[in-house]
C-alpha positions in Angstrom: 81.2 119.3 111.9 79.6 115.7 111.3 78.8 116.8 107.9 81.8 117.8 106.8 83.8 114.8 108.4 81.6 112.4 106.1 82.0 114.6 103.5 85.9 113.9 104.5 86.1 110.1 104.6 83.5 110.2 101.2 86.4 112.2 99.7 89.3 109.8 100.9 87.7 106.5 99.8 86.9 108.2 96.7 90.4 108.8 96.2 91.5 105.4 97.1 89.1 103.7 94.8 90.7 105.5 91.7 94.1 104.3 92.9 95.4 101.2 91.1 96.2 98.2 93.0 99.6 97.2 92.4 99.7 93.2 92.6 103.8 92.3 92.5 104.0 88.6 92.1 107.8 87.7 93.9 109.8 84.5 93.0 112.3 84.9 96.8 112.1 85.9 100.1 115.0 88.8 99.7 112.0 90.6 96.9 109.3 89.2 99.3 110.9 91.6 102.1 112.0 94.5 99.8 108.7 95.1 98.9 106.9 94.2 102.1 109.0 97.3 103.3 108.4 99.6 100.6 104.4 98.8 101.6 105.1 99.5 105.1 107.0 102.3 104.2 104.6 104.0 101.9 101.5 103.0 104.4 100.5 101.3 100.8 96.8 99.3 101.5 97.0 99.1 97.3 100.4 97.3 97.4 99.8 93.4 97.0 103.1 91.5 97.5 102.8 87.7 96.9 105.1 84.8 96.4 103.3 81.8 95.1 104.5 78.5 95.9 105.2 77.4 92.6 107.8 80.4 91.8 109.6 79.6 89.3 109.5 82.6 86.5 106.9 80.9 83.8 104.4 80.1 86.8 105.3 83.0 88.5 103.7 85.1 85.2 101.1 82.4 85.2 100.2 83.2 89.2 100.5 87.4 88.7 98.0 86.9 85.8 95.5 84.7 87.5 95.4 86.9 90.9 94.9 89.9 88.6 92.1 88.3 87.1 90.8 87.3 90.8 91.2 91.2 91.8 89.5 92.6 88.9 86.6 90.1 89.1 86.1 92.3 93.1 86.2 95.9 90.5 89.6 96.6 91.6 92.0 98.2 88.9 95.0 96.1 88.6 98.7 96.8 87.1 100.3 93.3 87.7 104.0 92.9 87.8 106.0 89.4 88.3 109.8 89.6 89.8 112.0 87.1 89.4 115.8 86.4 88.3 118.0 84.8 85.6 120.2 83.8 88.1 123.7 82.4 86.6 124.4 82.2 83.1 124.0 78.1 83.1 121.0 78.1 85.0 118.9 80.8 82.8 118.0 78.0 79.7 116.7 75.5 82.7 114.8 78.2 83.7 112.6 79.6 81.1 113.6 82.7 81.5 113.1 84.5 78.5 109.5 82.2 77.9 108.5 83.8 80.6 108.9 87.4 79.9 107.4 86.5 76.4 104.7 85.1 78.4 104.0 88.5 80.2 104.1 89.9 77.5 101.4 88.0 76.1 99.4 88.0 79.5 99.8 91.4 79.9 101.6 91.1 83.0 104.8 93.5 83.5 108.0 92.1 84.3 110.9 93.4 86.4 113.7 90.8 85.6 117.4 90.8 86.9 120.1 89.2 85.5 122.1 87.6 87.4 119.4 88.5 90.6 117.3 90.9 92.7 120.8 91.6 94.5 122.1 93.5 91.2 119.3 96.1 92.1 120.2 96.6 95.4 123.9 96.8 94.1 123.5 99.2 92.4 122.8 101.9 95.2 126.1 101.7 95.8 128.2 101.0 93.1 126.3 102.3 89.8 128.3 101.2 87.3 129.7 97.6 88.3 129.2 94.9 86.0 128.3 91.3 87.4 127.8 87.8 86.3 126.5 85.5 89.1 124.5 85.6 92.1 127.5 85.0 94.5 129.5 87.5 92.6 126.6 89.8 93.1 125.6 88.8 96.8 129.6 89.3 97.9 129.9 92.9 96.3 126.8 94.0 98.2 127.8 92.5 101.2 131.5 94.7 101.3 129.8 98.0 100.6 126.5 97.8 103.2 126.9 100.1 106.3 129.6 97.3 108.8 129.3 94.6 105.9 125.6 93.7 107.8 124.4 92.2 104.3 122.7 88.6 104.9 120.9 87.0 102.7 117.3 87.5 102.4 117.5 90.6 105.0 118.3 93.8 102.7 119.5 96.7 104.6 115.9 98.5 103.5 116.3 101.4 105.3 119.7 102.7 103.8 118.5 101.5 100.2 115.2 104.1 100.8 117.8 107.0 101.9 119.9 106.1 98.4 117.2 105.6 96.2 115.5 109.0 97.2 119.3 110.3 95.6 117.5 108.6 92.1 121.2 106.8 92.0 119.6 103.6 91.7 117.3 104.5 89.0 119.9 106.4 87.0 122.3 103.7 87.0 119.6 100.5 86.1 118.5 102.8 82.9 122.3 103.6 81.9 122.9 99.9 81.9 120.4 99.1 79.5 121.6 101.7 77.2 125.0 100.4 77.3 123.6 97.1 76.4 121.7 98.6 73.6 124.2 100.3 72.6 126.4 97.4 71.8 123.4 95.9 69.9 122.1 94.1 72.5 118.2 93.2 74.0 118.9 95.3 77.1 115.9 93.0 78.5 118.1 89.7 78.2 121.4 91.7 79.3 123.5 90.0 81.8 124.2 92.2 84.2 120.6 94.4 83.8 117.1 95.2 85.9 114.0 96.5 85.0 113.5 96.8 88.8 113.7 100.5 88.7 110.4 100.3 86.2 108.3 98.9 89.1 109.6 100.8 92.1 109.3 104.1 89.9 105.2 102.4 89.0 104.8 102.6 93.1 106.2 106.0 93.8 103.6 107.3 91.2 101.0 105.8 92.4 101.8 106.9 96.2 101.7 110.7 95.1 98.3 112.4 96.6 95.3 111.6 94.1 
């Protein structure tokens, strides 16, 4: 029995050593919490989620790609990803927005953007094909269609987002949004409304699936 119960735990940290740690590199407290559930939620010890002090999106990439380099320098395998927003349409210049997805790009780093914001994502469990410009517009449609209109920012109703994403709604509706955009001729990436969200929460349900 004692041998085969080492041969056991051998087996499982085995198995968690080839699992890639997925470093996700948040720019608000609303992403901060979504994925802090998701970790709970999976029982994920190769989930990092961190929000760097200096979060806006260029030093955001700049923080995802220097903790990667930290984790790799332990031997850890590392997929980074940085999360952050375009927020409203005046506000997206100001913000380097589209420097610092170039910057990922260049870093290696993957990004998953929303324009306007993270809420678009979450939107889009319930409505799949509404169209959005702003944060507030985006923010006050959530909050009207949560379970008794409980929506408040950064608290997302978690819980009834993992019951409609397991539907693949979500999912389904982020990636017919892009083609829409692209089909109009369009850089889906710098779309307004659009996430790449789905990308990285589709990244962590692949990597939770047994080894």
């Amino acid at each position: 029995m004692g041998g085969r119960g080492r041969s056991e735990r051998s087996r499982r940290e085995r198995a968690r050593s080839e699992r890639p740690t997925i470093l996700i590199m948040v720019e608000g407290e609303t992403e901060l919490n979504y994925f802090r559930y998701i970790k709970r939620r999976l029982r994920a010890r190769w989930i990092v989620v961190e929000k760097p002090s200096r979060n806006d999106p260029v030093n955001l990439v700049l923080a995802a790609r220097n903790e990667r380099r930290a984790l790799e320098r332990q031997g850890l395998t590392i997929h980074a990803w940085a999360v952050f927003d375009a927020e409203d349409a005046a506000s997206e210049g100001a913000r380097k927005y589209a420097e610092a997805i170039g910057q990922a790009e260049k870093f290696g780093v993957s990004v998953a953007n929303s324009s306007p914001c993270f809420e678009y994502w979450a939107l889009l469990h319930y409505a799949p094909g509404i169209l959005v410009e702003s944060p507030a517009e985006a923010v006050r449609e959530l909050g009207r269609r949560v379970s008794a209109n409980a929506y408040s920012k950064p608290d997302l109703p978690c819980d009834e987002l993992w019951g409609i994403l397991e539907s693949g709604t979500p999912v389904l509706a982020a990636e017919a949004r892009r083609r829409q955009i692209e089909s109009l001729g369009d850089e889906p990436r710098f779309g307004r409304p659009v996430t790449y969200v789905d990308l990285l929460v589709n990244s962590v349900l692949e990597c939770a699936k047994p080894l």
